[in-house]
N, C-alpha and C positions, 0 to 999 in steps of 0.2 A: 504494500500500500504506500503511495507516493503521499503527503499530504503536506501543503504550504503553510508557513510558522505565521508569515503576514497576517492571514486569512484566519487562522484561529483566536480565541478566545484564551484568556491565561488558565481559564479552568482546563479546557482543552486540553492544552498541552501537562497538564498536572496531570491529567487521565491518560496518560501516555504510559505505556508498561517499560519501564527505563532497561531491561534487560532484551528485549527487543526493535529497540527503536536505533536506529541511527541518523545523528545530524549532518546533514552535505551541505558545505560552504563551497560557493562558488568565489571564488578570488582570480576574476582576470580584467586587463585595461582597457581601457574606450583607446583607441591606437588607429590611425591609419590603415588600410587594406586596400591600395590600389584605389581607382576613377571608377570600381564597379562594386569592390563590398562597403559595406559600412561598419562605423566607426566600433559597434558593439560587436561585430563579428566576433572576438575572442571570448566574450562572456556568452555569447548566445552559442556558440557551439560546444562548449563546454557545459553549457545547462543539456544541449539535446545531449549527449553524450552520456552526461551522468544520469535522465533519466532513461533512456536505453537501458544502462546498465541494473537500473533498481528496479525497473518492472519485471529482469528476470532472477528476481532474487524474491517473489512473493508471501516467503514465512517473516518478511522482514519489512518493518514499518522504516520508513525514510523521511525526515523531516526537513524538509528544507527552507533552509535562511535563503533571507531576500540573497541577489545577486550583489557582491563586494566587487562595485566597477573599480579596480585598482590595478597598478601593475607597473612594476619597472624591467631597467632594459627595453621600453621601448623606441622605435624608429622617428627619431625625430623631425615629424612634421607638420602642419597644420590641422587640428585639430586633435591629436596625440598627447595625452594628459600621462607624465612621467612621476611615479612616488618613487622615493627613496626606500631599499629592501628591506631597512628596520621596520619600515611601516608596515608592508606587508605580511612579515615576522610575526607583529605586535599584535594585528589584526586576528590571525591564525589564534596565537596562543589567547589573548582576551576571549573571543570567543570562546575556546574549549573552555575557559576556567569559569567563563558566565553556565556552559549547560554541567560541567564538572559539578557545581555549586547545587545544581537543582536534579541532582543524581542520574545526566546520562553518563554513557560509558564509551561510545564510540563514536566520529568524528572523521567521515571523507572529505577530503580538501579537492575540489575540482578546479584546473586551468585547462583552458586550450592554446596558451601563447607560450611561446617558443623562447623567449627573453632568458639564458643563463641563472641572471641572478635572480631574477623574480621567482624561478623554479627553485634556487637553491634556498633562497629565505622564506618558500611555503614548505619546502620541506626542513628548514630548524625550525620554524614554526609547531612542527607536527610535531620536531622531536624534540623539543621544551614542552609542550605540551605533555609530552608521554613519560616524563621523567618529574613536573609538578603540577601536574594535575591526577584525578584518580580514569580522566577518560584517555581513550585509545586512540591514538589518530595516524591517519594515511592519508598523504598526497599521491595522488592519484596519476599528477602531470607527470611528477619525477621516475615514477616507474615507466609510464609511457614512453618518454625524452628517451630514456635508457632503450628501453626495448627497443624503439622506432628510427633511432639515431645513431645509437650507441653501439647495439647489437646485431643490426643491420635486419630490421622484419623490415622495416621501409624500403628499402632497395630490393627486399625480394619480391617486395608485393608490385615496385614500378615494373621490372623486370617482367612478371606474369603477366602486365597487362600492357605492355611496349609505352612507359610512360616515362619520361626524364627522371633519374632521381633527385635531382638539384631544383627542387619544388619545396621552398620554404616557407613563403611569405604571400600569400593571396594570390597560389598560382591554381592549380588543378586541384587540388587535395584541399584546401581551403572555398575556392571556388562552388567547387561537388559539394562538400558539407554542408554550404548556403544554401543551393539550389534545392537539397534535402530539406531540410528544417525550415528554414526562410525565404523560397523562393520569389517572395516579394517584395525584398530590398535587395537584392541582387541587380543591376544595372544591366541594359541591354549590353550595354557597351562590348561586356566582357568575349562577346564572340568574335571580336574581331584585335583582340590584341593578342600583338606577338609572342612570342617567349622571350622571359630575361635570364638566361641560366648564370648563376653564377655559385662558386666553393661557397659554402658553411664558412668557413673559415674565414674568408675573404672580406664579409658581410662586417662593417660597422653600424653604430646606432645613425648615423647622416646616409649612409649608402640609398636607401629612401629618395633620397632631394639628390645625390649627384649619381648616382648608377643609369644607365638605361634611361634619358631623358625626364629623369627623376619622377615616375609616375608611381613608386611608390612600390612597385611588385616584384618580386622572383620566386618565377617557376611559366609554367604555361598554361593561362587561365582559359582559353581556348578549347583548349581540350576536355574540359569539367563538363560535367554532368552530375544530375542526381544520382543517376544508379552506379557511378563511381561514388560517391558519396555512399549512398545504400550500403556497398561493399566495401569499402574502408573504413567505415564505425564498426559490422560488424568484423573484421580484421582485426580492428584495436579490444572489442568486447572481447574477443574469443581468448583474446591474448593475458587478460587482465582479470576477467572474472573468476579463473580458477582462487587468484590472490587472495581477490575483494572475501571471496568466501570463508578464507581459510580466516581473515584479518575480523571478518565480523565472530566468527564463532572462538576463536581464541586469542585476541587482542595479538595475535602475533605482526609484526609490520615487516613487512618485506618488499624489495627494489624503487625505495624512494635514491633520489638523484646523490645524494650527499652520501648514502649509503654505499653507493657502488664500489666509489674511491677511483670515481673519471667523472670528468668533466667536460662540458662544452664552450663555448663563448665566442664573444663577440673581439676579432684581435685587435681591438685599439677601442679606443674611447671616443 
Protein backbone atom coordinates (compact mmCIF):
# COMPACT_ATOMS: atom_id res chain seq x y z
CA UNK A 1 0.00 0.00 0.00
CA UNK A 2 1.55 3.25 -1.29
CA UNK A 3 -0.09 6.13 0.91
CA UNK A 4 0.94 10.17 0.95
CA UNK A 5 2.14 11.65 4.45
CA UNK A 6 0.75 15.31 2.85
CA UNK A 7 -2.67 13.90 2.48
CA UNK A 8 -3.03 12.22 5.97
CA UNK A 9 -4.30 13.32 9.20
CA UNK A 10 -1.75 13.17 12.30
CA UNK A 11 -4.02 10.52 13.78
CA UNK A 12 -3.58 8.70 10.45
CA UNK A 13 -0.21 8.35 10.55
CA UNK A 14 -0.36 7.23 14.58
CA UNK A 15 -2.41 4.33 13.12
CA UNK A 16 0.23 3.24 11.05
CA UNK A 17 1.80 -0.37 12.20
CA UNK A 18 5.50 1.05 12.69
CA UNK A 19 6.99 -2.59 12.16
CA UNK A 20 5.46 -2.49 8.62
CA UNK A 21 5.45 0.76 7.32
CA UNK A 22 8.34 2.25 5.55
CA UNK A 23 9.06 6.18 4.97
CA UNK A 24 10.43 7.04 1.05
CA UNK A 25 12.13 10.51 0.87
CA UNK A 26 12.49 11.64 -2.40
CA UNK A 27 15.73 14.08 -2.25
CA UNK A 28 16.40 15.37 -5.89
CA UNK A 29 17.10 19.09 -7.62
CA UNK A 30 14.98 21.32 -9.93
CA UNK A 31 18.23 21.35 -12.46
CA UNK A 32 18.24 21.94 -16.15
CA UNK A 33 17.42 18.94 -18.64
CA UNK A 34 18.19 20.09 -22.17
CA UNK A 35 15.39 22.60 -24.49
CA UNK A 36 12.94 19.43 -24.10
CA UNK A 37 12.69 18.08 -20.29
CA UNK A 38 11.82 20.13 -17.42
CA UNK A 39 13.23 21.54 -14.65
CA UNK A 40 11.73 18.66 -12.02
CA UNK A 41 12.64 15.92 -14.21
CA UNK A 42 15.02 14.43 -11.59
CA UNK A 43 12.46 14.58 -8.78
CA UNK A 44 9.79 13.30 -10.94
CA UNK A 45 11.55 10.35 -12.11
CA UNK A 46 12.62 9.22 -9.03
CA UNK A 47 9.07 9.50 -7.48
CA UNK A 48 7.84 7.03 -10.62
CA UNK A 49 10.71 4.81 -10.00
CA UNK A 50 10.31 4.53 -6.32
CA UNK A 51 6.68 3.93 -6.65
CA UNK A 52 7.35 1.18 -9.24
CA UNK A 53 9.28 -0.22 -6.89
CA UNK A 54 6.60 -0.24 -3.79
CA UNK A 55 3.76 -1.59 -5.59
CA UNK A 56 5.72 -4.79 -5.94
CA UNK A 57 6.51 -5.16 -2.44
CA UNK A 58 2.54 -5.31 -1.39
CA UNK A 59 2.93 -6.95 2.47
CA UNK A 60 4.55 -3.46 2.98
CA UNK A 61 3.00 -0.18 3.73
CA UNK A 62 5.02 2.88 2.03
CA UNK A 63 4.79 6.36 3.29
CA UNK A 64 5.61 8.87 1.49
CA UNK A 65 7.12 12.45 2.39
CA UNK A 66 6.32 15.35 0.04
CA UNK A 67 9.12 15.59 -2.77
CA UNK A 68 12.69 17.37 -1.04
CA UNK A 69 13.27 19.44 -4.51
CA UNK A 70 17.05 19.66 -3.58
CA UNK A 71 20.30 18.78 -4.87
CA UNK A 72 23.93 19.59 -5.46
CA UNK A 73 26.60 18.89 -8.06
CA UNK A 74 24.31 20.20 -10.34
CA UNK A 75 24.88 21.79 -14.08
CA UNK A 76 25.07 25.07 -13.88
CA UNK A 77 22.57 26.81 -15.64
CA UNK A 78 19.41 28.83 -15.96
CA UNK A 79 17.07 27.81 -13.86
CA UNK A 80 19.24 25.05 -11.81
CA UNK A 81 18.92 25.74 -8.05
CA UNK A 82 22.41 24.23 -6.42
CA UNK A 83 22.47 23.37 -2.38
CA UNK A 84 25.54 22.70 -0.65
CA UNK A 85 25.85 18.47 0.37
CA UNK A 86 25.64 19.39 4.06
CA UNK A 87 22.33 20.34 3.35
CA UNK A 88 21.29 17.40 1.63
CA UNK A 89 23.02 15.27 4.42
CA UNK A 90 21.15 17.38 7.13
CA UNK A 91 17.80 16.93 5.25
CA UNK A 92 18.30 12.88 5.06
CA UNK A 93 19.33 12.58 8.71
CA UNK A 94 16.59 15.25 10.28
CA UNK A 95 14.05 13.41 8.79
CA UNK A 96 14.85 9.81 9.98
CA UNK A 97 15.30 11.32 13.42
CA UNK A 98 11.77 13.28 13.18
CA UNK A 99 9.90 9.47 12.10
CA UNK A 100 12.81 7.75 14.51
CA UNK A 101 11.11 9.93 17.32
CA UNK A 102 7.52 8.62 16.58
CA UNK A 103 8.69 4.93 16.38
CA UNK A 104 9.27 4.03 12.53
CA UNK A 105 12.04 1.84 11.79
CA UNK A 106 12.98 2.09 8.08
CA UNK A 107 13.65 4.82 5.69
CA UNK A 108 14.31 4.60 1.51
CA UNK A 109 16.18 7.71 0.23
CA UNK A 110 15.19 8.02 -3.56
CA UNK A 111 17.29 10.34 -6.22
CA UNK A 112 17.23 10.11 -9.83
CA UNK A 113 20.27 12.74 -10.43
CA UNK A 114 23.57 11.65 -11.38
CA UNK A 115 25.59 14.75 -9.37
CA UNK A 116 28.68 12.77 -7.37
CA UNK A 117 28.29 14.40 -4.24
CA UNK A 118 24.74 14.86 -3.84
CA UNK A 119 24.74 10.96 -4.03
CA UNK A 120 27.43 10.67 -1.77
CA UNK A 121 25.88 13.04 1.05
CA UNK A 122 22.37 11.09 0.70
CA UNK A 123 24.13 8.37 1.40
CA UNK A 124 26.08 9.76 4.86
CA UNK A 125 22.89 10.97 5.26
CA UNK A 126 21.58 7.34 5.51
CA UNK A 127 24.45 6.30 7.39
CA UNK A 128 24.20 8.93 10.21
CA UNK A 129 21.12 8.02 10.28
CA UNK A 130 21.71 4.34 10.89
CA UNK A 131 24.39 4.73 13.56
CA UNK A 132 21.89 7.70 15.69
CA UNK A 133 18.88 7.10 15.17
CA UNK A 134 16.96 3.73 16.17
CA UNK A 135 15.59 3.71 12.06
CA UNK A 136 17.16 1.99 9.10
CA UNK A 137 17.92 3.69 6.03
CA UNK A 138 18.96 3.08 2.32
CA UNK A 139 19.63 5.34 -0.44
CA UNK A 140 18.57 3.95 -3.14
CA UNK A 141 20.52 6.20 -5.89
CA UNK A 142 23.83 5.01 -4.55
CA UNK A 143 23.26 1.44 -5.09
CA UNK A 144 21.87 2.25 -8.57
CA UNK A 145 25.11 4.91 -9.45
CA UNK A 146 27.17 1.79 -8.43
CA UNK A 147 25.37 -0.81 -10.22
CA UNK A 148 24.50 1.36 -13.49
CA UNK A 149 27.84 3.17 -13.79
CA UNK A 150 30.18 1.44 -11.76
CA UNK A 151 29.56 -2.13 -12.55
CA UNK A 152 28.65 -1.69 -15.85
CA UNK A 153 24.56 -3.04 -16.18
CA UNK A 154 24.37 0.29 -18.09
CA UNK A 155 26.56 -0.52 -20.89
CA UNK A 156 25.07 -3.82 -21.04
CA UNK A 157 21.63 -2.91 -21.30
CA UNK A 158 22.91 0.09 -24.35
CA UNK A 159 24.64 -2.64 -25.99
CA UNK A 160 21.28 -5.01 -26.05
CA UNK A 161 19.57 -2.50 -27.55
CA UNK A 162 22.30 -0.63 -30.16
CA UNK A 163 22.14 2.43 -27.86
CA UNK A 164 25.28 4.93 -27.07
CA UNK A 165 26.54 4.20 -23.62
CA UNK A 166 27.65 7.98 -23.18
CA UNK A 167 23.95 8.95 -22.37
CA UNK A 168 24.12 10.91 -19.09
CA UNK A 169 22.31 13.91 -18.82
CA UNK A 170 18.63 14.27 -20.69
CA UNK A 171 19.73 12.07 -23.49
CA UNK A 172 17.67 8.71 -24.34
CA UNK A 173 17.43 7.17 -20.89
CA UNK A 174 16.29 10.40 -19.38
CA UNK A 175 14.32 11.27 -22.23
CA UNK A 176 12.24 7.56 -22.35
CA UNK A 177 11.72 7.89 -18.50
CA UNK A 178 9.69 11.23 -19.25
CA UNK A 179 7.99 10.09 -22.18
CA UNK A 180 6.91 7.13 -19.53
CA UNK A 181 5.73 8.86 -16.52
CA UNK A 182 5.33 12.46 -17.83
CA UNK A 183 4.79 12.59 -21.39
CA UNK A 184 3.25 15.97 -21.12
CA UNK A 185 6.07 18.15 -20.26
CA UNK A 186 8.36 16.49 -22.55
CA UNK A 187 8.84 19.13 -25.41
CA UNK A 188 8.21 18.27 -29.11
CA UNK A 189 11.56 19.58 -29.64
CA UNK A 190 13.25 16.51 -28.43
CA UNK A 191 12.85 14.48 -31.87
CA UNK A 192 14.99 16.24 -33.67
CA UNK A 193 18.09 16.87 -31.65
CA UNK A 194 21.20 15.59 -32.32
CA UNK A 195 23.51 13.51 -30.20
CA UNK A 196 26.07 15.02 -27.65
CA UNK A 197 28.21 12.16 -26.69
CA UNK A 198 30.69 12.91 -24.43
CA UNK A 199 33.25 10.72 -21.36
CA UNK A 200 31.66 10.78 -17.77
CA UNK A 201 34.73 11.91 -16.93
CA UNK A 202 35.12 14.68 -19.07
CA UNK A 203 31.72 16.37 -17.92
CA UNK A 204 32.09 19.54 -15.48
CA UNK A 205 29.38 21.21 -13.48
CA UNK A 206 29.44 24.53 -16.74
CA UNK A 207 29.86 21.68 -19.54
CA UNK A 208 25.89 22.44 -19.75
CA UNK A 209 26.55 26.30 -21.05
CA UNK A 210 29.81 25.41 -23.12
CA UNK A 211 29.67 21.71 -24.52
CA UNK A 212 27.64 21.19 -27.73
CA UNK A 213 26.21 24.71 -28.37
CA UNK A 214 25.54 24.74 -24.70
CA UNK A 215 21.87 23.25 -24.87
CA UNK A 216 22.30 21.63 -21.80
CA UNK A 217 22.34 17.76 -22.81
CA UNK A 218 24.47 14.53 -23.26
CA UNK A 219 23.56 11.51 -24.64
CA UNK A 220 20.85 11.19 -27.63
CA UNK A 221 17.46 12.31 -26.85
CA UNK A 222 16.20 11.36 -30.36
CA UNK A 223 16.23 8.00 -29.95
CA UNK A 224 13.90 7.98 -26.52
CA UNK A 225 10.86 6.58 -26.25
CA UNK A 226 8.45 5.32 -23.74
CA UNK A 227 8.94 1.73 -24.06
CA UNK A 228 12.65 2.23 -23.76
CA UNK A 229 11.71 3.98 -20.66
CA UNK A 230 9.11 0.97 -19.92
CA UNK A 231 12.27 -1.32 -20.15
CA UNK A 232 14.83 0.59 -18.37
CA UNK A 233 12.92 1.08 -14.96
CA UNK A 234 12.12 -2.22 -15.20
CA UNK A 235 16.05 -3.13 -15.79
CA UNK A 236 16.83 -0.81 -12.68
CA UNK A 237 13.74 -2.66 -10.55
CA UNK A 238 14.91 -6.08 -11.40
CA UNK A 239 18.28 -5.12 -10.32
CA UNK A 240 17.56 -3.40 -6.83
CA UNK A 241 14.53 -5.17 -5.54
CA UNK A 242 16.11 -8.39 -4.41
CA UNK A 243 18.05 -5.46 -1.81
CA UNK A 244 15.01 -3.40 -1.07
CA UNK A 245 13.64 -6.66 0.30
CA UNK A 246 16.29 -8.01 2.07
CA UNK A 247 16.95 -4.01 3.71
CA UNK A 248 13.04 -3.97 4.65
CA UNK A 249 13.00 -7.32 6.53
CA UNK A 250 16.39 -7.06 8.20
CA UNK A 251 17.58 -3.49 8.44
CA UNK A 252 20.57 -4.87 6.64
CA UNK A 253 21.96 -1.98 4.12
CA UNK A 254 23.75 -2.94 1.38
CA UNK A 255 25.46 -1.07 -2.00
CA UNK A 256 24.99 2.41 -1.12
CA UNK A 257 27.80 4.61 -3.06
CA UNK A 258 30.04 5.40 -0.13
CA UNK A 259 29.91 1.91 0.65
CA UNK A 260 31.49 0.45 -2.27
CA UNK A 261 34.98 2.30 -1.70
CA UNK A 262 34.65 3.88 -5.68
CA UNK A 263 33.60 6.64 -6.69
CA UNK A 264 32.46 8.90 -9.56
CA UNK A 265 32.69 12.75 -10.23
CA UNK A 266 32.78 15.53 -11.85
CA UNK A 267 36.90 16.27 -12.93
CA UNK A 268 37.08 19.99 -12.08
CA UNK A 269 34.91 22.34 -10.49
Amino acid sequence: MILSLAEMTAPDVGALERSRTCVVLTVSPVEEHGPHLPLATDYLQADGVARRLCERIPEWTFLFHPIVPIGADCFHYPGTVNVRPSAVRAVVLDVARSFSRHGFRRLLVASHHGGPRHNLALDAGARAANRWTRVRALSLAGKIIVDLYLGGALKEFCEKRGLEFLDYHAGAFETSEMLLFRPDLVRDVWKNLEPVLRPFEKLTRRSGLTEAKGLGYFGAPALASAQIGEEFVEFVLERILPDVRRFLESGVVSGCLSGSGRSCGFSRP
